[in-house]
GUGUNU-476898 format. One record per atom (N, C-alpha, C, O, CB): residue in one letter; atom name; x, y negated, z. Coordinates in nm, 3 decimals, always signed. Atoms other than C-alpha are relative to their C-alpha. Glycine has a CB too. Layout:
BEGIN
<r type="a" atom="CA" east="X" north="Y" up="Z"/>
...
This chain:
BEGIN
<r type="x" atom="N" east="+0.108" north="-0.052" up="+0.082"/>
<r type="x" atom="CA" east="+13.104" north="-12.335" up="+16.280"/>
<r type="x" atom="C" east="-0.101" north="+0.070" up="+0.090"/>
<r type="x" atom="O" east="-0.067" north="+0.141" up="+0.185"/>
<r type="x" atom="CB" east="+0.053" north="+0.097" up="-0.108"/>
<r type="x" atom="N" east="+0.118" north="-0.056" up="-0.079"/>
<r type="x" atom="CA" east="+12.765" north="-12.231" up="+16.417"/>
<r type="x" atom="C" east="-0.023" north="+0.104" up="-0.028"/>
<r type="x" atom="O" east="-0.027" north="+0.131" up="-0.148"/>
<r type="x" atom="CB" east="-0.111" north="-0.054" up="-0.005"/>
<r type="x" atom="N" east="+0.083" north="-0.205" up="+0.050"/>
<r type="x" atom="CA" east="+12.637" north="-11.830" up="+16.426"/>
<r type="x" atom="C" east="+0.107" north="+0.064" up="-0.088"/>
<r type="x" atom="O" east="+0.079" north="+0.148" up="-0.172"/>
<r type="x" atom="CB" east="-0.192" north="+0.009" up="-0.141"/>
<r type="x" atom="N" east="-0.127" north="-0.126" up="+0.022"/>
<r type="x" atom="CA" east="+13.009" north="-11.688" up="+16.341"/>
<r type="x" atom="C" east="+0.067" north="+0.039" up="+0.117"/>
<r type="x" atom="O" east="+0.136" north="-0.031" up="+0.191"/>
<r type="x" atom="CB" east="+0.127" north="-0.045" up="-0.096"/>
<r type="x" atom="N" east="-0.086" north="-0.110" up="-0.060"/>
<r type="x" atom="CA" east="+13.139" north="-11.440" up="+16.524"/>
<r type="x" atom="C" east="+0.126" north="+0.005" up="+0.002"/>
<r type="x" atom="O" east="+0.178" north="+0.045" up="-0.102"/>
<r type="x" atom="CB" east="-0.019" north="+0.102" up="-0.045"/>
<r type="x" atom="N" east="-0.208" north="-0.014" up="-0.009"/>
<r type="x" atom="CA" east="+13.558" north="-11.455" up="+16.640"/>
<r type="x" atom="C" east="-0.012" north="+0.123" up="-0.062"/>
<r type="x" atom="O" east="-0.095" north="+0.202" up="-0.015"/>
<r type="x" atom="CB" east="+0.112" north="+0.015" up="+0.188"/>
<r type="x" atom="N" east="-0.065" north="-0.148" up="+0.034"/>
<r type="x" atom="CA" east="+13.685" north="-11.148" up="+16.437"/>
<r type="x" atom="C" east="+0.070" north="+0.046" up="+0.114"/>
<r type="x" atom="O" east="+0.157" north="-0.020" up="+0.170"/>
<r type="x" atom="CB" east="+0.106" north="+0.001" up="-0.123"/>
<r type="x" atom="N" east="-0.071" north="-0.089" up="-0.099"/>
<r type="x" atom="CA" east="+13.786" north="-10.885" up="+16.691"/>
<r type="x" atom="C" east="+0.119" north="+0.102" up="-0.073"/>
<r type="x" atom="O" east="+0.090" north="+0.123" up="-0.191"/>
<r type="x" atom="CB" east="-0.120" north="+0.094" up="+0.077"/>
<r type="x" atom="N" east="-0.039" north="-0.057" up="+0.062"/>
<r type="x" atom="CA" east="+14.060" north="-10.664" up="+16.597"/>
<r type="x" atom="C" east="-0.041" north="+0.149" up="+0.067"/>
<r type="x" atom="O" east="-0.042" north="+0.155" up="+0.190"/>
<r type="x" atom="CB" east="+0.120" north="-0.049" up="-0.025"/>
<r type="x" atom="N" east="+0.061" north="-0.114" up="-0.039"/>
<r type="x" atom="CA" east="+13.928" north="-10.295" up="+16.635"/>
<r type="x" atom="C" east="+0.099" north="+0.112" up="+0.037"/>
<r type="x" atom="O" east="+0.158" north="+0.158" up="-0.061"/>
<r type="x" atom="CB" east="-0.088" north="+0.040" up="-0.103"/>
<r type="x" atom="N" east="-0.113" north="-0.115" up="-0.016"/>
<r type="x" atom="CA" east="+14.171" north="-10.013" up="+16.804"/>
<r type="x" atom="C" east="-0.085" north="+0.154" up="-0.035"/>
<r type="x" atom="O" east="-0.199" north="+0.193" up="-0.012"/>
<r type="x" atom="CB" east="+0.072" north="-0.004" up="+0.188"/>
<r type="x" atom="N" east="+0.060" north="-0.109" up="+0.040"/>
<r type="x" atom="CA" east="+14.144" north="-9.690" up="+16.663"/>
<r type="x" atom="C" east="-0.071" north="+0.108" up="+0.094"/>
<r type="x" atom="O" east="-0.081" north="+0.078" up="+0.213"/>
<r type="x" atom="CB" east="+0.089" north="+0.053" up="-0.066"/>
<r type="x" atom="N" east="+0.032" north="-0.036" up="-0.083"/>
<r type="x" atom="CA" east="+13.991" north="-9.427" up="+16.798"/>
<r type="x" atom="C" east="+0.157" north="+0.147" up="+0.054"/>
<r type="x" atom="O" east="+0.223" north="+0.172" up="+0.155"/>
<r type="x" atom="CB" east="-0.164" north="+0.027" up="-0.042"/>
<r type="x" atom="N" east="-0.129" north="-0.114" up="-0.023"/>
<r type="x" atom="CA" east="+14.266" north="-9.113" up="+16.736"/>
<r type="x" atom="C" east="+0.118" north="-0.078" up="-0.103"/>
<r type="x" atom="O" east="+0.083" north="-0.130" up="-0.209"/>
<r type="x" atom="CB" east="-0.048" north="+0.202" up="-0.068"/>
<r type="x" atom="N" east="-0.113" north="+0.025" up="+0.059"/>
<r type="x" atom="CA" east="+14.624" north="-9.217" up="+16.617"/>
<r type="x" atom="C" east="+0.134" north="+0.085" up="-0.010"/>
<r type="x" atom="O" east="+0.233" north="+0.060" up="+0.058"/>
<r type="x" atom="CB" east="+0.022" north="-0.100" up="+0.048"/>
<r type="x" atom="N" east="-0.150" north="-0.066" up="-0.002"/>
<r type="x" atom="CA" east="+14.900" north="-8.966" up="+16.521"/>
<r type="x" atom="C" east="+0.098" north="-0.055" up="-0.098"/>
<r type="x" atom="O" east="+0.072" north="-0.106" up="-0.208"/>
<r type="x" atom="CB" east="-0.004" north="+0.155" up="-0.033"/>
<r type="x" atom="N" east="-0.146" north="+0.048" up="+0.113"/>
<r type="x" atom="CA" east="+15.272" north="-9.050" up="+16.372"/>
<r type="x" atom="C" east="+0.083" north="+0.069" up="+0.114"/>
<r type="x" atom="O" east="+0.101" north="+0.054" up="+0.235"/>
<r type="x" atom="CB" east="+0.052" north="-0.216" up="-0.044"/>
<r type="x" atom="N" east="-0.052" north="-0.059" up="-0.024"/>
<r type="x" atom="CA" east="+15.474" north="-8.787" up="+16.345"/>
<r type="x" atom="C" east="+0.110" north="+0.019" up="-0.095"/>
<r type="x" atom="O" east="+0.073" north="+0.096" up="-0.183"/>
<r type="x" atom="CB" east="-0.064" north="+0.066" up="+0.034"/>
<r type="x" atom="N" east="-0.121" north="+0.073" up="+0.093"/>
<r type="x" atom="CA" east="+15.805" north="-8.874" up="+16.144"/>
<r type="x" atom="C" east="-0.100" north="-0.056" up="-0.132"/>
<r type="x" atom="O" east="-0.189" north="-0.130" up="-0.092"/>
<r type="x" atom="CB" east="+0.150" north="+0.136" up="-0.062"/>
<r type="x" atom="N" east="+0.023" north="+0.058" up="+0.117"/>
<r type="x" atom="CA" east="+15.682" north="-8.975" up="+15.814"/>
<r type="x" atom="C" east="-0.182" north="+0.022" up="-0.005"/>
<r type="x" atom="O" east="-0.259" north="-0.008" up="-0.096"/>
<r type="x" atom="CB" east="+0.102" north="+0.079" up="-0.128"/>
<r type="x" atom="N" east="+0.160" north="-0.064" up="+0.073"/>
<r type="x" atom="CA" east="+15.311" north="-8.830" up="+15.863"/>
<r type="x" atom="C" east="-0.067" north="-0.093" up="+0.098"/>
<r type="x" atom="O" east="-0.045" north="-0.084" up="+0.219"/>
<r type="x" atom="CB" east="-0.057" north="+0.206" up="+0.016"/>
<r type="x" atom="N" east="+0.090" north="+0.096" up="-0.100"/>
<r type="x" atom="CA" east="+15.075" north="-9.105" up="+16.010"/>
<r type="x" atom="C" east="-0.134" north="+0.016" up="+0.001"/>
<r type="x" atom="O" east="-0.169" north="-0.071" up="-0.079"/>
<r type="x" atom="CB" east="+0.011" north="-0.140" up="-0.027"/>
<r type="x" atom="N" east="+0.146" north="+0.005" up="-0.009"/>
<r type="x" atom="CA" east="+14.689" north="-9.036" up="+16.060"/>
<r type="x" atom="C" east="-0.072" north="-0.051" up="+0.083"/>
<r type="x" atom="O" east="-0.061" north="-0.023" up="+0.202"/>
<r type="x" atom="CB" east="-0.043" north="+0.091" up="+0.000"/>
<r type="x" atom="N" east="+0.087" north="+0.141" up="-0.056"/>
<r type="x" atom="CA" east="+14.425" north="-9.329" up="+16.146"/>
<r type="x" atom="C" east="-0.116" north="+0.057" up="-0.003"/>
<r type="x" atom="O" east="-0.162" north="+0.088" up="-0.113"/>
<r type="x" atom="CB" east="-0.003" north="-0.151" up="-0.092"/>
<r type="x" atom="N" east="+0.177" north="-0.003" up="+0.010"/>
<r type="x" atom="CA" east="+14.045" north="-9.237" up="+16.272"/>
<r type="x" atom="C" east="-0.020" north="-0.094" up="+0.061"/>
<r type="x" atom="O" east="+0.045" north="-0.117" up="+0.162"/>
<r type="x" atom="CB" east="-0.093" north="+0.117" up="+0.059"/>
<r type="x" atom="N" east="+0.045" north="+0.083" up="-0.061"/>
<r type="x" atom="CA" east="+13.854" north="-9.523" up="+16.337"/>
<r type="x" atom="C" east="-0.108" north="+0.080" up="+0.079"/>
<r type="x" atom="O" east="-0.130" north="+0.038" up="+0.193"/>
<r type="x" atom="CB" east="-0.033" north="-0.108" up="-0.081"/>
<r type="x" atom="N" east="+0.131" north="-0.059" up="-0.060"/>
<r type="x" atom="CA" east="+13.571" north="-9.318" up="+16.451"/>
<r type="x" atom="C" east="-0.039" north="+0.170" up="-0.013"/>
<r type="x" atom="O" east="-0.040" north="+0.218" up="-0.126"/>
<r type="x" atom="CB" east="-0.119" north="-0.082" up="-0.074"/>
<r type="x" atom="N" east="+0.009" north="-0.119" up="+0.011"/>
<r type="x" atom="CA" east="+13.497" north="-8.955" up="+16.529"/>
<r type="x" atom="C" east="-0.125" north="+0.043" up="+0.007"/>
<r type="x" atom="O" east="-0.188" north="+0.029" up="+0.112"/>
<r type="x" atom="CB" east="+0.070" north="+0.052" up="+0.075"/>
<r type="x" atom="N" east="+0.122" north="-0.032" up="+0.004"/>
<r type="x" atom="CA" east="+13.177" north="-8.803" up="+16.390"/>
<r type="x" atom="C" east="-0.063" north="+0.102" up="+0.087"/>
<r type="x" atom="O" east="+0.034" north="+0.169" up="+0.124"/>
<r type="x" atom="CB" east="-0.017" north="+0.025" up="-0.110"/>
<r type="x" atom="N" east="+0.087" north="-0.072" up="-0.092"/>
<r type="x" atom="CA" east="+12.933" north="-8.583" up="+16.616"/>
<r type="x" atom="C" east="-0.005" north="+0.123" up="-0.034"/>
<r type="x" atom="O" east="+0.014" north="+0.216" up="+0.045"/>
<r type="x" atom="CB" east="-0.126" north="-0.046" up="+0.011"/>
<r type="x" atom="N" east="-0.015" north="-0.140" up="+0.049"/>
<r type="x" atom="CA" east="+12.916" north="-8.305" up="+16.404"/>
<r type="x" atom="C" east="+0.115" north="+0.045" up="+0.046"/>
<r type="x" atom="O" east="+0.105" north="+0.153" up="+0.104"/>
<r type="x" atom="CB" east="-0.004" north="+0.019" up="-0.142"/>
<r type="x" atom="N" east="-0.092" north="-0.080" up="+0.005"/>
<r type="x" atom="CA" east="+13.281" north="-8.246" up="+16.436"/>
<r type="x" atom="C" east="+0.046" north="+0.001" up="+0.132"/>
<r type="x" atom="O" east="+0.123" north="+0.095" up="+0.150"/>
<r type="x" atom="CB" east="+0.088" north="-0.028" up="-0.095"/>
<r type="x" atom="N" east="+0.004" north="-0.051" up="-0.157"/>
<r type="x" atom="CA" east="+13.303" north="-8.267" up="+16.831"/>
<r type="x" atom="C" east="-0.060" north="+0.078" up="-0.007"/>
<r type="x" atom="O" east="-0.001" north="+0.162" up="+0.061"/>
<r type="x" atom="CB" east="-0.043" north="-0.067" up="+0.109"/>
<r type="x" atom="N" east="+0.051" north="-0.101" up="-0.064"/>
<r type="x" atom="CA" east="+13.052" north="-8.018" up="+16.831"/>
<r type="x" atom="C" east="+0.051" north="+0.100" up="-0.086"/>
<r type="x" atom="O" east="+0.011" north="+0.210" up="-0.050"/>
<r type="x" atom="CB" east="-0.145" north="-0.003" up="+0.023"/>
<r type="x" atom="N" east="-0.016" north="-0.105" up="+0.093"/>
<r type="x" atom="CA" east="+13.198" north="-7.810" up="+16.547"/>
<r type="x" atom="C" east="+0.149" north="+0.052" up="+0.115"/>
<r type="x" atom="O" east="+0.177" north="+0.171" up="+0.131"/>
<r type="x" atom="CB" east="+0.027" north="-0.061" up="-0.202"/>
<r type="x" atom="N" east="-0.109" north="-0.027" up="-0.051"/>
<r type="x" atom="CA" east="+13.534" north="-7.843" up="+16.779"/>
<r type="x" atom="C" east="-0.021" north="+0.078" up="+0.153"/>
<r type="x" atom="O" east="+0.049" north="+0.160" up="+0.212"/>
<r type="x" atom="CB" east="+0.075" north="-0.132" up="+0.000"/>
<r type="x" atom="N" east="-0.002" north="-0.036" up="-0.124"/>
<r type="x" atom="CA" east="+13.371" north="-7.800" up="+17.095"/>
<r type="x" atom="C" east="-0.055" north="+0.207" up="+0.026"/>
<r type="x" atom="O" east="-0.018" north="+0.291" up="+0.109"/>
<r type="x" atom="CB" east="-0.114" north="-0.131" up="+0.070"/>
<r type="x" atom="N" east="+0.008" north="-0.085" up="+0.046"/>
<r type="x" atom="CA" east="+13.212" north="-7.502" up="+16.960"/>
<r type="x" atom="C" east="+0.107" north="+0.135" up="-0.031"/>
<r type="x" atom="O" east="+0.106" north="+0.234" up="+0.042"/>
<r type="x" atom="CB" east="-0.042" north="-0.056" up="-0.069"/>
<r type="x" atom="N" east="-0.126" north="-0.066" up="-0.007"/>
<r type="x" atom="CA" east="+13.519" north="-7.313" up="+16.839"/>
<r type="x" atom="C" east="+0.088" north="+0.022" up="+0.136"/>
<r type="x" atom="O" east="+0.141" north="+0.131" up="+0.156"/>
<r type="x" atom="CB" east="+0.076" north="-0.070" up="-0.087"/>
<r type="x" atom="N" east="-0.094" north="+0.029" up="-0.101"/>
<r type="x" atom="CA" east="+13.710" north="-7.396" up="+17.141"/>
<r type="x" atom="C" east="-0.114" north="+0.126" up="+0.085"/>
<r type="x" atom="O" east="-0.053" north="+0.226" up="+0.123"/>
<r type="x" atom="CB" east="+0.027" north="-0.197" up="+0.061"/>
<r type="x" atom="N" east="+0.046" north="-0.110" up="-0.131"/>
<r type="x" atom="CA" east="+13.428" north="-7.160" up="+17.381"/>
<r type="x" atom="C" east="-0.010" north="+0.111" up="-0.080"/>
<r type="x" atom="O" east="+0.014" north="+0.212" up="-0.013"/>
<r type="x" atom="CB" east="-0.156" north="-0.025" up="+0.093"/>
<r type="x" atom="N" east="-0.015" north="-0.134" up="+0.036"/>
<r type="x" atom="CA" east="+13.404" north="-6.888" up="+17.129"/>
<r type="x" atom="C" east="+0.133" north="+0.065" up="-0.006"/>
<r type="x" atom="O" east="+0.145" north="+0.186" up="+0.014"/>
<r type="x" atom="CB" east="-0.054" north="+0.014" up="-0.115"/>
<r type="x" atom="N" east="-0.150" north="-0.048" up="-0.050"/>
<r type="x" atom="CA" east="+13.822" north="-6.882" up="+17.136"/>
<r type="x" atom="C" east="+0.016" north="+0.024" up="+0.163"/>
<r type="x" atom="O" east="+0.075" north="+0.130" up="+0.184"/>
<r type="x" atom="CB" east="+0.115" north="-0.124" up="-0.043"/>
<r type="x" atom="N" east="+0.029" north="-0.011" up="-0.155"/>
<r type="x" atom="CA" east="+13.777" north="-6.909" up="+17.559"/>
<r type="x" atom="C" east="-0.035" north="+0.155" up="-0.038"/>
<r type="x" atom="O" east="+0.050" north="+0.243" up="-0.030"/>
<r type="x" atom="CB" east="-0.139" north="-0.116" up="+0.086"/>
<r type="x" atom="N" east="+0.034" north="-0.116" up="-0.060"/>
<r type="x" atom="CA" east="+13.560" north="-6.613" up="+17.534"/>
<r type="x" atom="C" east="+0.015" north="+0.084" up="-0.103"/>
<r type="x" atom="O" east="-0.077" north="+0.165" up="-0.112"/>
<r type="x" atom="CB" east="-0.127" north="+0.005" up="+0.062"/>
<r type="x" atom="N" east="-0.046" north="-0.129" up="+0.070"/>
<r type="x" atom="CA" east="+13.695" north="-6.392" up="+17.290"/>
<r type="x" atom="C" east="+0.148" north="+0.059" up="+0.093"/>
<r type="x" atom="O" east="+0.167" north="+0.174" up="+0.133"/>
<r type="x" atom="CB" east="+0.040" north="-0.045" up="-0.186"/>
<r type="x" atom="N" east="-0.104" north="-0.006" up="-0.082"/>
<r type="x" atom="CA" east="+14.037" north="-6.445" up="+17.480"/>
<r type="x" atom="C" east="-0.017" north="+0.085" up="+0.138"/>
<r type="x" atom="O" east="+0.043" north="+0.188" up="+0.167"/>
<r type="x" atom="CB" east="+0.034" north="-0.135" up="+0.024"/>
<r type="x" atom="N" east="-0.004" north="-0.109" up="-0.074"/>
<r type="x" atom="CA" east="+13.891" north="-6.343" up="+17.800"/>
<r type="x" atom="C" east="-0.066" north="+0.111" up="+0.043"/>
<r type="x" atom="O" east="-0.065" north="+0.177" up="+0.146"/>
<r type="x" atom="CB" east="+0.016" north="-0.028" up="+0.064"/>
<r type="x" atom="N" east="+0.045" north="-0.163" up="-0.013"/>
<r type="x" atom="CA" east="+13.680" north="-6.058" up="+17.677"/>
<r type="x" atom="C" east="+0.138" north="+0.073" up="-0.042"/>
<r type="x" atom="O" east="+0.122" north="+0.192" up="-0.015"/>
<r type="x" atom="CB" east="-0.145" north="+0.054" up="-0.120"/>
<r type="x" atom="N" east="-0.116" north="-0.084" up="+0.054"/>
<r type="x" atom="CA" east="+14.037" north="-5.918" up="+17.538"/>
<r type="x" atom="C" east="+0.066" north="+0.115" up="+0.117"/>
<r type="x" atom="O" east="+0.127" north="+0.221" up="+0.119"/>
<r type="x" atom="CB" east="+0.123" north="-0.115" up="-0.049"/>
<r type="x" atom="N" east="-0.161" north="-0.049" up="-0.100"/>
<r type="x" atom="CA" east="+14.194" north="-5.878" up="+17.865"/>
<r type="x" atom="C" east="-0.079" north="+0.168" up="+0.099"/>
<r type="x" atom="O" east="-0.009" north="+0.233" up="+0.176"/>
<r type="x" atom="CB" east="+0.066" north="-0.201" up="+0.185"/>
């Protein structure tokens, strides 16, 4: 057939299975890297203003 595309099969992007609990992201949105990356330096620097 002319002008179809082979189906690819797509690997996820994050995959956890952890006894019975399995969670599939195909794709991780932008907002929530920066919502994560975010959190992650205000925990850094709360931590080492503590000390």
């Amino acid at each position: 057939m002319e002008g179809t595309t082979p189906k690819t099969e797509t690997r996820p992007v994050f995959e956890l299975r952890l006894y019975g609990f399995h969670v599939i992201a195909q794709s991780i949105p932008g907002w929530l890297v920066t919502l994560a990356s975010l959190a992650g330096g205000v925990a850094i620097t709360w931590w080492t203003t503590q000390r």
